[in-house]
N, C-alpha and C positions, 0 to 999 in steps of 0.2 A: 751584062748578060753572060751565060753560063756559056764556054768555049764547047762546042761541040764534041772537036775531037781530045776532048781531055778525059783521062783515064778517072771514071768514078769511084767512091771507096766502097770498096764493100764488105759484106756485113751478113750475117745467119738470117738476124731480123733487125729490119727498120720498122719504128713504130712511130705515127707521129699522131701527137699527143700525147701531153707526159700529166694527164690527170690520173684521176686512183686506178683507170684501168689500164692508160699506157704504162706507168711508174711500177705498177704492178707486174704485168709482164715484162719490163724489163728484168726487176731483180728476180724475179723466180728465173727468167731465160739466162742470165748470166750463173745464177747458179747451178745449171746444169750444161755450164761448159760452150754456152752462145757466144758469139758475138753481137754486140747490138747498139742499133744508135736509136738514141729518143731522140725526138724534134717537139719541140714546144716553143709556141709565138710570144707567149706570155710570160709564167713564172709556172715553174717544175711544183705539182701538187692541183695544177688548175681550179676550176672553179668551187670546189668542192673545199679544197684548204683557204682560199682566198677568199671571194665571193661566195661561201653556200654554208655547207654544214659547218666548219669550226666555228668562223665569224659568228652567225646567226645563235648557234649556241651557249656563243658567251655571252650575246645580248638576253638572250633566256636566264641563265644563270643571275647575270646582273638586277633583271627583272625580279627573280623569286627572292633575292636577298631584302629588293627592295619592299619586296610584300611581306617579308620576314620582320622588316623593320617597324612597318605600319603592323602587324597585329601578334607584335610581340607580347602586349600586358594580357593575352587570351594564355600565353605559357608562363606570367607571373616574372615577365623582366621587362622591368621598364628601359624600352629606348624611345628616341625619336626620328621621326621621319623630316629629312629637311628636304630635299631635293634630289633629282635625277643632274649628276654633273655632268652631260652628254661626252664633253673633251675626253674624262678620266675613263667614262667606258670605253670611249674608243681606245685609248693610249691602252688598257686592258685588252682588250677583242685582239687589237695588235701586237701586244706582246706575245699573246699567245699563241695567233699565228706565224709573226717572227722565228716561238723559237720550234715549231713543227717545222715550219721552214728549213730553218739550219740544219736541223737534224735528217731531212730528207733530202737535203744536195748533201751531206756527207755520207749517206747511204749508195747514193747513186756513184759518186766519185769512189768510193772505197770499191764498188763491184766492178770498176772497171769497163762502165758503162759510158760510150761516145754522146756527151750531151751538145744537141746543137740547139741554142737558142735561134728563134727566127720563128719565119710561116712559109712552111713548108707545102709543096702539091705534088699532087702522085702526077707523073709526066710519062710516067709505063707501067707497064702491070709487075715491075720489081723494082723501078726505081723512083725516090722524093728528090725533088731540087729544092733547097732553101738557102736562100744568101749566098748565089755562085756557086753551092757546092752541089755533087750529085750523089749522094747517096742508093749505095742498089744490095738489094736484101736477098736472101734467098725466098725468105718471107716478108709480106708486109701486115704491119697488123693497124688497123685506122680505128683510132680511140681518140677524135676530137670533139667529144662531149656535146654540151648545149648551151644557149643562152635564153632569158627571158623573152618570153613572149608577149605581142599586146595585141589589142582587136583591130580589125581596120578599120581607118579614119582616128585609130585614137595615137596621137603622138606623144613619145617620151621628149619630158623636157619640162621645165621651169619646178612646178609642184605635183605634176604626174611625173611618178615616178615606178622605177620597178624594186626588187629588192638589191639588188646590185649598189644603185644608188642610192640607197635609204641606210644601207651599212656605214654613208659615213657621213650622215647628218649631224651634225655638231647643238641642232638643238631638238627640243621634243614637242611637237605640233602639239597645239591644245584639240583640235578635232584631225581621227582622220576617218576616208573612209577607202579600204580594205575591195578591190574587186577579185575576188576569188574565193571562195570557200573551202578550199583542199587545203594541203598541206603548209604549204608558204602563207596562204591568208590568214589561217588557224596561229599559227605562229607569233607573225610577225600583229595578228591582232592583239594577243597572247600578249607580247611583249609593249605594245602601245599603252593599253588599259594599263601594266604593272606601274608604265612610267606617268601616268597619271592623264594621257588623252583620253577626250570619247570618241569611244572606235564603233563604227560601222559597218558589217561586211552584206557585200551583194553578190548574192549567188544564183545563178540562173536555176542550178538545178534543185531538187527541192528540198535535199538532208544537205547539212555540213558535211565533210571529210567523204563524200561518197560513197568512197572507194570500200570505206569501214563496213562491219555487221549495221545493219540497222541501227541493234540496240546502242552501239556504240554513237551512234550519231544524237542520237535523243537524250543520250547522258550530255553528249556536252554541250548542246545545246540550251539544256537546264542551266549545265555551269555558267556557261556563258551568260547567259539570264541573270543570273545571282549578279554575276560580276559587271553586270550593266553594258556587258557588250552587245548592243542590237547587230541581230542575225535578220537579214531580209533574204529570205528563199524563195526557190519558183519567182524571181525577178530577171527581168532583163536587163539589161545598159542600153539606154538609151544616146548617149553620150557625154563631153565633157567640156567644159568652157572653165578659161582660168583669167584672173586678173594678177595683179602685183598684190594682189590682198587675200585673195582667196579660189580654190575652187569648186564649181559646183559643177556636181554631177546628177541627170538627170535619167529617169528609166523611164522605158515605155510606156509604163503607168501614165507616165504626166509627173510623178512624183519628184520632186529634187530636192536634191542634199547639199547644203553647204559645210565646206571642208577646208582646212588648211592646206592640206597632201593628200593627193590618191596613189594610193598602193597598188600598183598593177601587177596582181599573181594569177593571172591566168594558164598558167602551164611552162614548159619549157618547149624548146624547139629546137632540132637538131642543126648541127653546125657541118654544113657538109656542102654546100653552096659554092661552086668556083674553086674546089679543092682536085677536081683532074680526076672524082671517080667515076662517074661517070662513061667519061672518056676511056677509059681501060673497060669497059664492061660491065662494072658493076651493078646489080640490080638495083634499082631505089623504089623506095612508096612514101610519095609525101615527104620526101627530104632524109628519110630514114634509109638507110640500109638493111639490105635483108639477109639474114644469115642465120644457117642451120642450128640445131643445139650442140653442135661443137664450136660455134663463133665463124665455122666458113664459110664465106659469101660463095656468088658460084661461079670466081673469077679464082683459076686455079694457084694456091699459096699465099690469096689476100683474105687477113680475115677483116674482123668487126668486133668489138669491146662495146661497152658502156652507153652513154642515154643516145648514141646514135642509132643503136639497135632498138626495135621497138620492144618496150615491157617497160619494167617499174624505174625509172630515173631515180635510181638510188646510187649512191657512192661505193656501198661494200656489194651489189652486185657486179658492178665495174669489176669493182676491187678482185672478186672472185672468177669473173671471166678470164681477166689478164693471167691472172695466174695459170687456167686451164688451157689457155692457147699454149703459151709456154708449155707446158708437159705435153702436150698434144704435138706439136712442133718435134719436140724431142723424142717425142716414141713411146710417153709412159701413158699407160692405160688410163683414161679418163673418164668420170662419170658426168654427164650431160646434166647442167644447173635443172634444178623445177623453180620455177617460178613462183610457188603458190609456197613452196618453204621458206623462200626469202622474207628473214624479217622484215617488220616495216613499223617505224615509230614514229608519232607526232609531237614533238617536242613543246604543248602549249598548255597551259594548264587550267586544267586536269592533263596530266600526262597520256598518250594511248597508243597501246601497242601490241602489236597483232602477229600471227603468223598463220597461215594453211587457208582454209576454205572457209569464208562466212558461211551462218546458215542457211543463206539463200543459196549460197555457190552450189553449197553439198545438197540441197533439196534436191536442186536442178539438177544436178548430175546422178543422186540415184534415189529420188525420189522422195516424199514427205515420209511415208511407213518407213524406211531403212535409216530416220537420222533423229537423235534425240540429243537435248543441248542441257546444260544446267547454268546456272548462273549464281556464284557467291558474294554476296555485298561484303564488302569492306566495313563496313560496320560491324560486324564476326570479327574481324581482324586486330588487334592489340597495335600493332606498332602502328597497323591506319588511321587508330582510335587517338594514339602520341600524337603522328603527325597531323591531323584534323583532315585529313583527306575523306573525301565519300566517293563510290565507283563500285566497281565489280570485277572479277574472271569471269569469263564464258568459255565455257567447253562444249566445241560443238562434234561429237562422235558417230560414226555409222554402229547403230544398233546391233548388239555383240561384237562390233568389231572396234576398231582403234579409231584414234583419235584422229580428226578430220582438221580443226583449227582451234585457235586459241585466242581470245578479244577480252582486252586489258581497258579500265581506263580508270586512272587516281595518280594520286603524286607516285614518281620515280618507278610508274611501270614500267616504264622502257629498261629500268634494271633487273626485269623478272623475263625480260623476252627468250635470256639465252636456254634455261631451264624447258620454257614454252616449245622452242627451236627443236630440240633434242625430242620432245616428245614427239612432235608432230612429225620429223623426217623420220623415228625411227618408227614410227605407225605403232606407239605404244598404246597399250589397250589403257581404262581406267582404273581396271582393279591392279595392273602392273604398277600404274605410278603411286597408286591410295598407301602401296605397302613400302613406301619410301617415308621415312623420318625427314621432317622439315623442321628446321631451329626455330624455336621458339624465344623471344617473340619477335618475328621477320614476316615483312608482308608476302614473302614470301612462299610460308604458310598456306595464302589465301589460295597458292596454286593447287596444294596438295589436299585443302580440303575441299575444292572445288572437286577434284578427281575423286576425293572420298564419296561422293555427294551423289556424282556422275554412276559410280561404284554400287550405289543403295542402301549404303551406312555413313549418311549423312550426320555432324556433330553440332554444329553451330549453324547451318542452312536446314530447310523444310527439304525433303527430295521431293 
């Protein structure tokens, strides 16, 4: 136990949690002359380097080569398809995150940043104790992220699993079936199908990806279709039974599914449980932390980072709050995130990627007469015509006025988001972006003629 009257260290800001939004605020706050100690229980980069974005991505990556290899002779080179070698993806997946790894404790170490491994609890409203020590801040800032979520009654363990555990499956289930429809189930189905299982997803609500424009949702649902992935929408779970041979999952239908693995992606869940905030005053809802659009809870010099605060469980949102407490901390003038500009990309393919208001958002908000959308098929498009992708941009605009949001979905949109980005936060009009030159041939074109379109000098689309 920690000796009471022992003299604690202290520090501008303790943050504990050293994922993209602790890690983040650390190095912007040492760069403006802080002192600062991160606490992480785990490994520096948290779930997001280890468990989430990188990992998962390089199974996608591994996935599209593998589809690259199966329908090579459609581009006139013959190769062959022999197998998914699960080991050698992982020995990749891990390499990769190895060397992010390395290179983010040399980041931290070079700033002069007090790293304490351990699991730390806030114990006062300035100080964390972890592993006997006592750490006291002038700030604290609580960026301990989230973990997988499951339903109740449903237990992880044997062949239900979540995505955590599925990263390091050493072989590729001939069936799975997929509980989630968002993001992680989109994905990680994504990634099943490339490696040669039949994948199943069950999604209570009634589109894929929800959260998407419509339109977006019913493009990949097509895809998916093509690619033999069954989508059951508007379904319930009814629950799940396993043997050493298999499991089956059954819906309230009556209907059941037999399956090698269930994929449990039902959402993520805030990590905040027997961590001492509480106890200091902090507000919560639902496990969440609540904090203003500067990151301040209303516990005074304690903020709130990343997926503990309620909105988009994203990594580069983390990624940009940390940063903002930091300058906020220091005294340099801050602009409060939007939410609705945060990009947002589904890594599954068909690739899809979005930023600002679907057209339902923008309807709702100022009406059907004030909002007109255009939509460009990738089929217009040359280099989507190379790569055999099909999809579209949507441009959705308040009527004479600027751009409201922007909805992607074909191979490697998510490499046309940042362009998207730009548009939507700086509230550019259509005829503003129609009069920018796009390199030819780039799908990314398909941005500029989308806005030519939008403009009412459409080239390769109908207006």
């Amino acid at each position: 136990m920690t000796d009471p009257t022992s003299a604690p260290e202290t520090f501008d800001i303790v943050i504990l949690g050293g994922g993209s939004g602790g890690y983040a605020c650390a190095l912007r706050a040492v760069q403006l002359g802080k002192s600062v100690a991160l606490v992480e229980k785990d490994l520096l980069g948290g779930t997001c380097l280890h468990r989430g974005c990188i990992p998962t991505k390089a199974f996608l990556h591994a996935a599209e080569i593998a589809d690259s290899a199966r329908d090579s002779e459609k581009f006139g080179v013959k190769a062959s398809f022999d197998a998914i070698d699960m080991p050698g993806v992982l020995k990749y997946k891990d390499g990769v995150v190895a060397r992010l790894h390395k290179g983010l404790q040399g980041l931290v170490k070079a700033g002069g940043i007090t790293y304490v491994q351990g699991t730390g609890k806030v114990v006062a409203r300035d100080t964390v104790e972890v592993a006997g020590r006592r750490l006291q801040g002038a700030h604290l800032v609580l960026a301990t992220g989230s973990t997988s979520k499951t339903l109740p009654g449903l237990e992880i363990g044997g062949r239900i699993l979540t995505s955590e555990q599925a990263l390091a499956l050493e072989t590729v289930p001939k069936r799975v079936v997929v509980l989630g429809g968002g993001v992680i189930g989109c994905e990680f189905a994504s990634v099943y199908r490339s490696f040669g299982a039949e994948v199943t997803i069950v999604e209570a609500l009634p589109r894929l990806v929800a959260l998407e424009d419509e339109a977006i949702s019913k493009t990949l649902e097509r895809a998916f279709k093509k690619r033999k992935i069954v989508a059951k929408t508007g379904v319930r779970f009814g629950g799940a039974t396993q043997t050493d041979d298999a499991v089956t999952v059954t819906l309230e239908s009556g209907e059941s599914i037999e399956a090698d693995l269930l994929l449990v992606a039902v959402g993520r869940g805030p990590v905040t449980a027997g961590l001492g905030y509480e106890e200091i005053g902090v507000t919560m809802e639902r496990g969440f932390v609540l904090a203003d659009e500067r990151c301040r809870t209303n516990v005074e010099g304690v903020h709130a980072v990343g997926d503990i605060v309620p909105g988009l469980q994203l990594a580069h949102r983390g990624f940009a709050q940390g940063i903002l407490v930091a300058e906020d901390i220091a005294g340099l003038p801050v602009e409060p995130l939007v939410e609705s500009s945060i990009p947002r990309v589904t890594y599954c393919d068909p690739e899809i990627a979005s930023v600002g208001l679907s057209e339902a958002a923008a309807v709702e908000l100022h009406g059907a007469d004030a909002v007109s959308t255009v939509e460009f098929n990738l089929g217009g498009n040359g280099k989507s015509q190379m790569l055999a992708t099909s999809g579209f941009v949507k441009v959705v605009r308040r009527k004479d006025g600027p751009v409201l949001g922007i909805h992607m979905i074909g191979a490697r949109m998510g490499e046309q988001v940042g362009e998207a980005q730009l548009i939507v936060g700086w509230e550019a009009l259509p005829e503003e972006v129609a009069q920018f030159i796009h390199a030819h041939p780039t799908q990314n074109e398909a941005l500029g003629e989308a806005h030519l379109a939008l403009a009412g000098k459409p080239l390769h689309a109908h207006p």
